[in-house]
Kinemage of the C-alpha trace (Angstrom):
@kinemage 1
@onewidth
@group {chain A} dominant
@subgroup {mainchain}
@vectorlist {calphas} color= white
{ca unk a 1} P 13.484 -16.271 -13.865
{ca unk a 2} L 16.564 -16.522 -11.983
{ca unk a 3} L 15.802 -15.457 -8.029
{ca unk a 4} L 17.350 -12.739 -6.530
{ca unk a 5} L 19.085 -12.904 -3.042
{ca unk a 6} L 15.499 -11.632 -0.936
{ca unk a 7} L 13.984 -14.567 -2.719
{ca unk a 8} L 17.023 -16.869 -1.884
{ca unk a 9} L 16.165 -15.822 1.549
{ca unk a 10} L 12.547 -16.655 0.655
{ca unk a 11} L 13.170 -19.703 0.256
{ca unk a 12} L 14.933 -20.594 2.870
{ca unk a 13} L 12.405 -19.058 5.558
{ca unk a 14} L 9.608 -21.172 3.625
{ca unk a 15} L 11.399 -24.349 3.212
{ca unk a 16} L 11.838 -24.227 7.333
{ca unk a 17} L 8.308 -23.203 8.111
{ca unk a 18} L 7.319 -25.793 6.180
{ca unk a 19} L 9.028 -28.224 7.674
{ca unk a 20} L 7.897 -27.276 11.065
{ca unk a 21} L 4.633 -26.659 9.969
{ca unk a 22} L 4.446 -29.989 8.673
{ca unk a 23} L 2.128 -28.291 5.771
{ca unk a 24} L 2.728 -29.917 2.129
{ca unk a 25} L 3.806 -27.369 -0.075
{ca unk a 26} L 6.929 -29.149 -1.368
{ca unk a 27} L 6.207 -28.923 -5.784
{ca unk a 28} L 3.546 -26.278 -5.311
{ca unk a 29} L 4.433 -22.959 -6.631
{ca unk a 30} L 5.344 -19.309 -4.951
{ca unk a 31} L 3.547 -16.336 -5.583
{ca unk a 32} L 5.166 -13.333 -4.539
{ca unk a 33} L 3.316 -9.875 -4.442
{ca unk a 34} L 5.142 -6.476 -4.360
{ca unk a 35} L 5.184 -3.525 -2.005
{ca unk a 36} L 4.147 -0.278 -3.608
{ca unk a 37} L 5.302 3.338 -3.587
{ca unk a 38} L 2.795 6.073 -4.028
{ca unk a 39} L 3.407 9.075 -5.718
{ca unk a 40} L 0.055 10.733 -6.291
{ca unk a 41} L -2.382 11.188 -4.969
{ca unk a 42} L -1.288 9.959 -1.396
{ca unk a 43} L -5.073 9.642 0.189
{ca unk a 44} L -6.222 10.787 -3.341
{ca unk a 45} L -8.145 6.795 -3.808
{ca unk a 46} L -11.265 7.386 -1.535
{ca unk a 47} L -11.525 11.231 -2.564
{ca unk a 48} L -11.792 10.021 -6.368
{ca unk a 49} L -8.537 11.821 -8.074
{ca unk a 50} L -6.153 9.893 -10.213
{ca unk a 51} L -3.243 8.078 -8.835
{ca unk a 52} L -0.231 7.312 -9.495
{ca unk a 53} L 2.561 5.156 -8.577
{ca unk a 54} L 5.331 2.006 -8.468
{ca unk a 55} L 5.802 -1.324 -7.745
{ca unk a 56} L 8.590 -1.597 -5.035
{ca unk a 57} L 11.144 -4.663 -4.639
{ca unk a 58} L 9.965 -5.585 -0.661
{ca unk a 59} L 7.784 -8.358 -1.119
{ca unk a 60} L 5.500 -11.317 0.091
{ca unk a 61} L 6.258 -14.479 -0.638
{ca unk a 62} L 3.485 -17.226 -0.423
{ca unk a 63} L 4.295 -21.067 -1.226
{ca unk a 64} L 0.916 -23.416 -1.719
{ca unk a 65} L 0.361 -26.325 -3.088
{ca unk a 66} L -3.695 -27.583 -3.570
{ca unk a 67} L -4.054 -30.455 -0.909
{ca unk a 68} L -6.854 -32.151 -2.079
{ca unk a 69} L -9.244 -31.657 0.875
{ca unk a 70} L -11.761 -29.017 1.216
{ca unk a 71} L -9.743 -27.362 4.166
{ca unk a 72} L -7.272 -24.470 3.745
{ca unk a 73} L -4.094 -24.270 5.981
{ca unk a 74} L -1.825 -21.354 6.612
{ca unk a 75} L 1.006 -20.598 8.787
{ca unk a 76} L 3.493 -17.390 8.221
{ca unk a 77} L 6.729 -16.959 9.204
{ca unk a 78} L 5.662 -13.276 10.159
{ca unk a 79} L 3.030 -13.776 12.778
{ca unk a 80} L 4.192 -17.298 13.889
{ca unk a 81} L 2.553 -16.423 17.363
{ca unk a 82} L -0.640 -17.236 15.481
{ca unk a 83} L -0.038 -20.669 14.763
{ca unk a 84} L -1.569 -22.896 12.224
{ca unk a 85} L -4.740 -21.500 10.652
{ca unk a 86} L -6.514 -24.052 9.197
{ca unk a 87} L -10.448 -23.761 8.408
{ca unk a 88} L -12.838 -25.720 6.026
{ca unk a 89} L -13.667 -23.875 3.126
{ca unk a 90} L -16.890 -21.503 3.665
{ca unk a 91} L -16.726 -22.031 7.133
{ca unk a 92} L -15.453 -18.683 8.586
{ca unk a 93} L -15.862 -16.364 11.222
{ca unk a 94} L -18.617 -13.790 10.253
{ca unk a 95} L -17.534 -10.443 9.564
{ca unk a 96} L -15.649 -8.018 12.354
{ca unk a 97} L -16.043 -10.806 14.554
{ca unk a 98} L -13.701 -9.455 17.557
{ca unk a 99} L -12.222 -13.464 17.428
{ca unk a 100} L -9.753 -12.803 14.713
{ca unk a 101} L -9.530 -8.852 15.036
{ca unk a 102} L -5.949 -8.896 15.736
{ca unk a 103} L -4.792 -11.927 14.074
{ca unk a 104} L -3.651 -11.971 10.251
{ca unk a 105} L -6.130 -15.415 9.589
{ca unk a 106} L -8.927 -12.359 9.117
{ca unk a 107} L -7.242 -12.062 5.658
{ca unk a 108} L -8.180 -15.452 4.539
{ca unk a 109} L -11.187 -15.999 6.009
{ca unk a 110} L -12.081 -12.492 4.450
{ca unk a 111} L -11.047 -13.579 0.999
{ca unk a 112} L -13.026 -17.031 1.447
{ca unk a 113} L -15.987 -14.900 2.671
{ca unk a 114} L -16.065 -12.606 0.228
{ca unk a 115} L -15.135 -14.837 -3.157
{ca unk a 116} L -18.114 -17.237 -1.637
{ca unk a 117} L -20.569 -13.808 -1.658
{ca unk a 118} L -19.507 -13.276 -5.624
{ca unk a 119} L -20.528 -16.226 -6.296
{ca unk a 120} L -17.778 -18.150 -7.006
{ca unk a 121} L -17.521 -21.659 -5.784
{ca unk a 122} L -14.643 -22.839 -4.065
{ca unk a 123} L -14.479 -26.636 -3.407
{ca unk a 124} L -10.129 -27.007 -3.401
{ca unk a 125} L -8.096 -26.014 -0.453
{ca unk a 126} L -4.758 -25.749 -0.023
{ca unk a 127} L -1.474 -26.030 1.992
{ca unk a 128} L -0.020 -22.191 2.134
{ca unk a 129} L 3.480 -21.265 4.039
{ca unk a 130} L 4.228 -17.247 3.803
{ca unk a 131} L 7.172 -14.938 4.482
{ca unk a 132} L 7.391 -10.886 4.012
{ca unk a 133} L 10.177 -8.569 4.063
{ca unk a 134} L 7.562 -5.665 3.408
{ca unk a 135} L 7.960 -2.738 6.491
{ca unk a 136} L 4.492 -2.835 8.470
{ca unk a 137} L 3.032 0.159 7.526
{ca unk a 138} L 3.449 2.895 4.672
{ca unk a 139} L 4.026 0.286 1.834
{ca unk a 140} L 0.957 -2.180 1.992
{ca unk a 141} L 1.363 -5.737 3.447
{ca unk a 142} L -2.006 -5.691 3.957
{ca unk a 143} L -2.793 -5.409 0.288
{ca unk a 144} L 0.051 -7.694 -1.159
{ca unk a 145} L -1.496 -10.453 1.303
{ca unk a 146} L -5.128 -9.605 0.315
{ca unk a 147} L -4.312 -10.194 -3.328
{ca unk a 148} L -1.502 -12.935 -3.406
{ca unk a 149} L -4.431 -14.700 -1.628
{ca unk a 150} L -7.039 -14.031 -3.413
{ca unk a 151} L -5.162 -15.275 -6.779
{ca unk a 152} L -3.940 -17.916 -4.976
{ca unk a 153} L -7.960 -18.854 -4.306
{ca unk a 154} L -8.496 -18.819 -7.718
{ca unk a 155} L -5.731 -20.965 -8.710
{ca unk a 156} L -6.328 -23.546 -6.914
{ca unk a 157} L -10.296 -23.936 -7.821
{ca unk a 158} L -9.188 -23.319 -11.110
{ca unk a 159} L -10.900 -20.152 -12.194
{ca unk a 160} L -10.599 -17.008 -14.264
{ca unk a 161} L -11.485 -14.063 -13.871
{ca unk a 162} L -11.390 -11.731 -16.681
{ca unk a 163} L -12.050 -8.244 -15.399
{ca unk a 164} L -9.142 -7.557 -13.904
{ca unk a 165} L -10.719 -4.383 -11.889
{ca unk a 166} L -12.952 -7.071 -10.098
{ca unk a 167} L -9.835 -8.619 -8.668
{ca unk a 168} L -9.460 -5.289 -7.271
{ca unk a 169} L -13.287 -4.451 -5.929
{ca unk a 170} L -12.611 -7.471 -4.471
{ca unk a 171} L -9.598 -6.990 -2.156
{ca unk a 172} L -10.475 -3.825 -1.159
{ca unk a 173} L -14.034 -5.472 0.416
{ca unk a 174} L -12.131 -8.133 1.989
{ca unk a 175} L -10.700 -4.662 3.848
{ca unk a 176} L -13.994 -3.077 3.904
{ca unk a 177} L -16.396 -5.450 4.428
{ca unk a 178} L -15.159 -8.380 6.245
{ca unk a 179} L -12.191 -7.131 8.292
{ca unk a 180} L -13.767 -3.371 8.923
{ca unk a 181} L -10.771 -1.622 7.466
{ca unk a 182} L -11.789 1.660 5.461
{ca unk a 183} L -9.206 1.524 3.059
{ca unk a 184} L -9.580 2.665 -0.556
{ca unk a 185} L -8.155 1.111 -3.644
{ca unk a 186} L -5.053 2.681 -4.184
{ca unk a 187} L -2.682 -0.271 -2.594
{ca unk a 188} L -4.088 -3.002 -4.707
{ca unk a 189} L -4.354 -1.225 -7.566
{ca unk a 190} L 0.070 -0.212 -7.777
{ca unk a 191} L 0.828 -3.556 -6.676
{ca unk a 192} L -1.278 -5.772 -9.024
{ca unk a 193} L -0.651 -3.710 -11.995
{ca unk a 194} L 3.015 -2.660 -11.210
{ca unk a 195} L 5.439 -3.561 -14.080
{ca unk a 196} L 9.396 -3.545 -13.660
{ca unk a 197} L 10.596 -0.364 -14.518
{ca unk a 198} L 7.756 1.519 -14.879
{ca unk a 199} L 5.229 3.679 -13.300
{ca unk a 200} L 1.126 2.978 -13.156
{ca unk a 201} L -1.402 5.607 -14.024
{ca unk a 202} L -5.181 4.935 -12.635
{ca unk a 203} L -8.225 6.706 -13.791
{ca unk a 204} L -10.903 6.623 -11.780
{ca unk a 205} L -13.525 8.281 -13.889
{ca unk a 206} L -12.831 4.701 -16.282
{ca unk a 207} L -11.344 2.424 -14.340
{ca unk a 208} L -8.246 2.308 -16.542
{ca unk a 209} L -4.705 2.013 -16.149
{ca unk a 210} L -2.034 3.145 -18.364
{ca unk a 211} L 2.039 2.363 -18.141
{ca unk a 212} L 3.990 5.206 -18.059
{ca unk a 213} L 7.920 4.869 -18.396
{ca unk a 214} L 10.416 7.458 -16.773
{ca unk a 215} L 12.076 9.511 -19.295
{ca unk a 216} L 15.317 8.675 -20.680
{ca unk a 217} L 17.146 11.812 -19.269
{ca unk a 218} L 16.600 11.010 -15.703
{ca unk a 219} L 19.619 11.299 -13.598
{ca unk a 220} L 20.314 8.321 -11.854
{ca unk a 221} L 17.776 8.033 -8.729
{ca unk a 222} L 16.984 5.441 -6.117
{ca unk a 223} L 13.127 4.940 -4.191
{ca unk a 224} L 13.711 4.822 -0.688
{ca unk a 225} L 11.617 3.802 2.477
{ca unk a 226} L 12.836 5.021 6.053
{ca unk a 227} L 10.837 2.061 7.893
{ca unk a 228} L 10.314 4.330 11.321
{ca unk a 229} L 10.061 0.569 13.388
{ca unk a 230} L 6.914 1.893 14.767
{ca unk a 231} L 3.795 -0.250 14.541
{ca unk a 232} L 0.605 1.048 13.454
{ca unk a 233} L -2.367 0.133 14.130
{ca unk a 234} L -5.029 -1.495 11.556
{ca unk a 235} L -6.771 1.905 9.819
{ca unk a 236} L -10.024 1.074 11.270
{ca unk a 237} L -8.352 2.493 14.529
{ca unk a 238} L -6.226 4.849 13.005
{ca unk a 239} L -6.275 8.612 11.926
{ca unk a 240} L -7.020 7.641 8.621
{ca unk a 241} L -10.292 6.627 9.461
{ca unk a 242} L -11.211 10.106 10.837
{ca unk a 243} L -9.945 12.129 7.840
{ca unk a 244} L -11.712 9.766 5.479
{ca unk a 245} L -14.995 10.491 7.493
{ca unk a 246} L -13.943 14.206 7.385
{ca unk a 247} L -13.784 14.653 3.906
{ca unk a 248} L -17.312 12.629 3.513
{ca unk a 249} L -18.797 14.875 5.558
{ca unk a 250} L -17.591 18.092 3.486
{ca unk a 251} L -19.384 16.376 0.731
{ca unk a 252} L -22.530 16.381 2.638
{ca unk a 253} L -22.476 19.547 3.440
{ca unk a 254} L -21.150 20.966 0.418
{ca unk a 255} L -21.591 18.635 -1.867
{ca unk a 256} L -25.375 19.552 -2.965
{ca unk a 257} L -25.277 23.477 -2.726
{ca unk a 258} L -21.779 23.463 -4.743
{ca unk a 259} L -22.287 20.476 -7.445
{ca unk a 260} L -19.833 17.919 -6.434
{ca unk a 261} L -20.313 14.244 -5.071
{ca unk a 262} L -16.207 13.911 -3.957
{ca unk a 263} L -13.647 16.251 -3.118
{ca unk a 264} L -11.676 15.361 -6.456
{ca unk a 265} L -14.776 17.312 -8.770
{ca unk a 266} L -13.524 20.054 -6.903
{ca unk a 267} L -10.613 20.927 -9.399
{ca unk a 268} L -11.985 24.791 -10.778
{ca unk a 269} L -10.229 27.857 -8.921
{ca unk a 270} L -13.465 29.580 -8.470
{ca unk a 271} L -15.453 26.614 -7.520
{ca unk a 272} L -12.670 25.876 -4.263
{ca unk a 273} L -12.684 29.407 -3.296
{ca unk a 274} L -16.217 29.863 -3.040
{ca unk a 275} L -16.291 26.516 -0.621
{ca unk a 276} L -13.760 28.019 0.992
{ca unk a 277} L -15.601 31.342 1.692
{ca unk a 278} L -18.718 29.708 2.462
{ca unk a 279} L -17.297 26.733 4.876
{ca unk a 280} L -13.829 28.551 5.614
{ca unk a 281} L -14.463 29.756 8.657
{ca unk a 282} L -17.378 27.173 10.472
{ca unk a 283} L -15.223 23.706 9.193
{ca unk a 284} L -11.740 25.117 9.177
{ca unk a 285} L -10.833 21.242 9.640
{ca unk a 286} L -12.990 20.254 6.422
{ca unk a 287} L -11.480 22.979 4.329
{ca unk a 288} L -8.059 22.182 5.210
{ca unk a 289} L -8.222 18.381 4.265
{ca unk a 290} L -9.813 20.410 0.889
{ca unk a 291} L -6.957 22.354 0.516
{ca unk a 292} L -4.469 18.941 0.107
{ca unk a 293} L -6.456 17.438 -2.355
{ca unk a 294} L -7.497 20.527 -4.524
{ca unk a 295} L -3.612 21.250 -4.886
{ca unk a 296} L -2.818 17.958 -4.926
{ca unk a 297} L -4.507 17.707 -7.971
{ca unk a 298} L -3.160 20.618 -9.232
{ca unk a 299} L 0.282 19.560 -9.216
{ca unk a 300} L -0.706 16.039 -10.724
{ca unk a 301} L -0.456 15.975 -14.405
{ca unk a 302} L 2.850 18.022 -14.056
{ca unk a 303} L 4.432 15.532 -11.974
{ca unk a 304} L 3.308 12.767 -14.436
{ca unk a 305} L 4.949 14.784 -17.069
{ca unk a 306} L 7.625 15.129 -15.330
{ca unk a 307} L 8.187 11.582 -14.967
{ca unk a 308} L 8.058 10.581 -18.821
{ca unk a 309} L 10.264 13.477 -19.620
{ca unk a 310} L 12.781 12.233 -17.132
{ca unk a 311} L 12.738 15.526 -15.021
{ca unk a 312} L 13.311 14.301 -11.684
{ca unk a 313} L 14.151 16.847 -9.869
{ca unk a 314} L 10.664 17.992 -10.624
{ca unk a 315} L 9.229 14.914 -9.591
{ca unk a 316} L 11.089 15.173 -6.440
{ca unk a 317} L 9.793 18.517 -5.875
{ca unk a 318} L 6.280 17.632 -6.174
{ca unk a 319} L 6.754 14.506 -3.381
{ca unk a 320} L 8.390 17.700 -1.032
{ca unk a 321} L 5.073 19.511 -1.493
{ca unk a 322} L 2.519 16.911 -0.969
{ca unk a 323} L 4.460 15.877 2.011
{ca unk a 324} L 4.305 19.329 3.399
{ca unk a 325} L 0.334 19.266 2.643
{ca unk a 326} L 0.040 15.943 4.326
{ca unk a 327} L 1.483 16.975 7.492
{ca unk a 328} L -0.128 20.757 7.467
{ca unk a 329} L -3.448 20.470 6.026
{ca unk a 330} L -4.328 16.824 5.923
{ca unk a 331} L -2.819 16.176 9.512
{ca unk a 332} L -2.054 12.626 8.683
{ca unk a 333} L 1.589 12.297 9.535
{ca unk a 334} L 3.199 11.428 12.796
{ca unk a 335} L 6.522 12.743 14.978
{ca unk a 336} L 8.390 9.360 13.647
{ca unk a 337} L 7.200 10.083 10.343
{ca unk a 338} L 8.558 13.740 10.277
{ca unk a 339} L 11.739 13.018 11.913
{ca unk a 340} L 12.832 10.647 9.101
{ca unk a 341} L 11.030 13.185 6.947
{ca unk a 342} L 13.587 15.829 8.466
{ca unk a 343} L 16.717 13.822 8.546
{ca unk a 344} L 16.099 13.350 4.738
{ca unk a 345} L 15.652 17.105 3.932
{ca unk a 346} L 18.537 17.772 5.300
{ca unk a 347} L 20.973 15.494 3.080
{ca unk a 348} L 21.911 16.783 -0.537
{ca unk a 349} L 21.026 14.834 -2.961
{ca unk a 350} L 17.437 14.270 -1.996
{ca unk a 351} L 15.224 15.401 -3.972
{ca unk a 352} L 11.837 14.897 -2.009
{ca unk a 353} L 10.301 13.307 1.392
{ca unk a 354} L 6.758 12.760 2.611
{ca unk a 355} L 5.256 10.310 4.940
{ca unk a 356} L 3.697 6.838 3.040
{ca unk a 357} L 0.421 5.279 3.404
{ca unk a 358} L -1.918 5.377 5.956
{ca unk a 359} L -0.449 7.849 8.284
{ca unk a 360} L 0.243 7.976 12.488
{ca unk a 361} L 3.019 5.256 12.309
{ca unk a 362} L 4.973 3.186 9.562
{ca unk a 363} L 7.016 4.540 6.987
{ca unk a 364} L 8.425 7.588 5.597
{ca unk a 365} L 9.767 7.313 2.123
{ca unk a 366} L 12.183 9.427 -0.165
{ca unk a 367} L 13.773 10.324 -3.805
{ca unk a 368} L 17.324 10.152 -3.698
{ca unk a 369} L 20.257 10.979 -6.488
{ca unk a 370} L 22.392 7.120 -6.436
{ca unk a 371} L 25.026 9.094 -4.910
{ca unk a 372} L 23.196 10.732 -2.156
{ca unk a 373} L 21.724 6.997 -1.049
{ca unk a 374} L 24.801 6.363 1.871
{ca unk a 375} L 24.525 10.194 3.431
{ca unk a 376} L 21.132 9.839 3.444
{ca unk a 377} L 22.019 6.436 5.547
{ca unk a 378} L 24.305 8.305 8.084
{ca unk a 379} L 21.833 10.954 8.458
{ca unk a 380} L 19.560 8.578 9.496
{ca unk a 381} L 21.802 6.240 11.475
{ca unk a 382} L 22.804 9.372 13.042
{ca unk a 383} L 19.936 11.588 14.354
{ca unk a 384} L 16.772 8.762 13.951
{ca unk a 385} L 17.944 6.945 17.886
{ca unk a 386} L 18.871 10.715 19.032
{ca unk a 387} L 14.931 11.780 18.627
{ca unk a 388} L 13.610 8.164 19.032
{ca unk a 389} L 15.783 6.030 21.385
{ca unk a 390} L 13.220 3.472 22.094
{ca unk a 391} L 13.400 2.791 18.664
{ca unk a 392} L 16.977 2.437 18.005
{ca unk a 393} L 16.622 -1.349 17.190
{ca unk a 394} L 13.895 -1.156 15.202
{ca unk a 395} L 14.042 1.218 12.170
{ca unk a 396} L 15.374 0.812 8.857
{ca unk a 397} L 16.147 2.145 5.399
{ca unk a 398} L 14.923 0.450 2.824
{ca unk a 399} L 16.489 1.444 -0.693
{ca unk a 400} L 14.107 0.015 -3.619
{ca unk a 401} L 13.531 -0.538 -7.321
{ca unk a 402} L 10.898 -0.070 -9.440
{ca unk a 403} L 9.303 -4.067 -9.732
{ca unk a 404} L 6.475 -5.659 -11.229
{ca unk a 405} L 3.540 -6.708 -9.269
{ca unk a 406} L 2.781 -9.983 -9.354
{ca unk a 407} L 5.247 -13.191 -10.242
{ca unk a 408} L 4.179 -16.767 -10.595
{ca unk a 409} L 7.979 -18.360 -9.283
{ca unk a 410} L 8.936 -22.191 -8.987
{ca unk a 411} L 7.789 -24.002 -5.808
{ca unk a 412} L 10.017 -25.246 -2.995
């Protein structure tokens, strides 16, 4: 596969980290991981619905090569204030130890950690250099580092794994477990099944994923990510983390008396508006984060058919409303979200806007006709340091395609 110019520039970053690293990576091989783009259910992963969504073309690159010790060494060209991290194999910090808490060796040592707990046995290490153009937040590092590492792992000790959901389980619980991160397994699940061109469908209820190509007739559109340059904090100290616990503790107190174990059984008119009558009025809160996710839902399966008919502007439509639920009812979004999310709404030519990923900070992202791709620009350019002027140096637009996952590329 011939590289494109990011992983020309790829390259180049790694080949000079290397160097001044001094770590051995020189005939290895590259893995690069994708970004992702969600476009349903947004927070839908740890409430049960179905999700659905892209691979996106801003990636992580990670060069290894096995180095026949039993030690594994790291450096990135991200978080070079971190320096070398270099461990022996099964000798790692125990969980949410505060040591590593805000240092990106917890990803490692939380794959090591949690491989070692499934019982496989890792005996290789490795020499690793790693670069990232992904935006911090709203299009998962975290999750293109968990599983370009945990492959990588497996590589280099030489073993398969067959259930390809398990690769999954287990990059979430490097998240969950080991770094305290309650993240769900949305992230993972777009980026390591992504294929070019194509959107991924995830059932829940069995574990499945199906490919779904966009429709012929679809006018010419682009994916975009309005990067907001703000930096948000790991979710285990984020918003997220309360409406997670929110929506767990509707199902406690509804869950019994109403028949449902997540908010996702909840999909029968009746059924929401008799939890609504009941719990309207003492949980307000609870019943609003209900409200996103029952009509979330709703407007699911026409979105998805939407998509493989090639009706964008439908598509587009859909991303407008759950954006508009996010901010109102879920009350995950931010004022640097919304203000890109603004900006956008008011260009022609874009279809739909909502805020990505975790919420508070990060990364707002858009639909946009070809055409409308440079006004949206301006718009941006123009009114983003007007609202935000401390962050006039620091946001960007990101316009993206529609990539696979995973790629096994030649080494340095």
């Amino acid at each position: 596969m011939k590289d494109s110019s990011s992983d020309l520039q790829a390259r180049e970053a790694l080949r000079h980290l290397a160097a001044e690293s001094k770590l051995r990576v020189q005939g290895g091989r590259i893995r690069r991981t994708s970004s992702r783009f969600c476009l349903g259910v947004e927070h839908g992963d740890y409430n049960g619905t179905e999700l659905f969504g892209v691979g996106t073309d801003r990636f992580l690159w990670l060069a290894y090569k096995p180095n026949g010790i039993d030690r594994v060494r790291l450096c990135s060209a991200n978080f070079q204030h971190d320096g070398l991290i270099d461990f022996k194999l099964g000798e790692v910090p125990p969980p949410r130890s505060p040591a590593f808490a805000d240092t990106w060796a917890r990803f490692p040592y939380g794959v090591n950690h949690v491989l070692q707990r499934e019982g496989f046995k890792l005996t290789r290490g490795f020499d690793a250099v790693l670069y990232s153009n992904i935006p911090g937040g709203g299009m998962s590092r975290s999750a293109s580092l968990g599983i370009n590492l945990i492959l990588t792992f497996l590589e280099v000790n030489e073993i398969k794994v067959s259930d390809e959901m398990k690769i999954i389980d287990m990059a979430q619980a490097v998240e969950n477990d080991y770094i305290g991160s309650p993240s769900g397994n949305l992230d993972q699940i777009m980026i390591y099944f992504a294929r070019d061109d194509t959107g991924t469908h995830y059932n829940p209820k069995t574990r499945s994923v199906r490919y779904v190509p966009i429709g012929k007739q679809a006018l010419d559109f682009r994916i975009v990510s309005l990067d907001t340059g703000t930096v948000r904090p790991g979710l285990e100290k984020s918003t997220y983390k309360i409406r997670r616990a929110e929506c767990e503790e509707l199902v406690a107190l509804a869950g019994r008396e109403f028949g449902f174990n997540r908010l996702a059984d909840i999909q029968d008119q009746s059924l929401y508006d008799r939890i609504l009558a009941r719990y309207g009025r003492s949980h307000p809160h609870l019943c609003a984060r209900l409200k996103y996710i029952f009509h979330a839902q709703q407007r699911f399966h026409q979105m998805l058919s939407a998509w493989q008919s090639g009706a964008i502007e439908t598509v587009g439509a859909i991303f407008r409303q759950d954006g508009i639920g996010l901010r109102d009812d879920y009350q995950i979004s931010g004022p640097e979200l919304e203000t890109m999310c603004d900006l956008a709404r008011s260009v022609p030519g874009v279809l739909g806007e909502r805020m990505l990923g975790g919420g508070d900070k990060g990364a707002s992202g858009a639909l946009v006709r070809t055409e409308s791709v440079a006004a949206l620009k301006t718009a941006v350019d123009a009114g983003y340091p007007c609202r935000h002027p401390e962050l006039t140096d620091k946001y960007a637009v990101h316009v993206c395609k529609m990539v696979a996952g995973v790629k096994v590329l030649k080494g340095l």
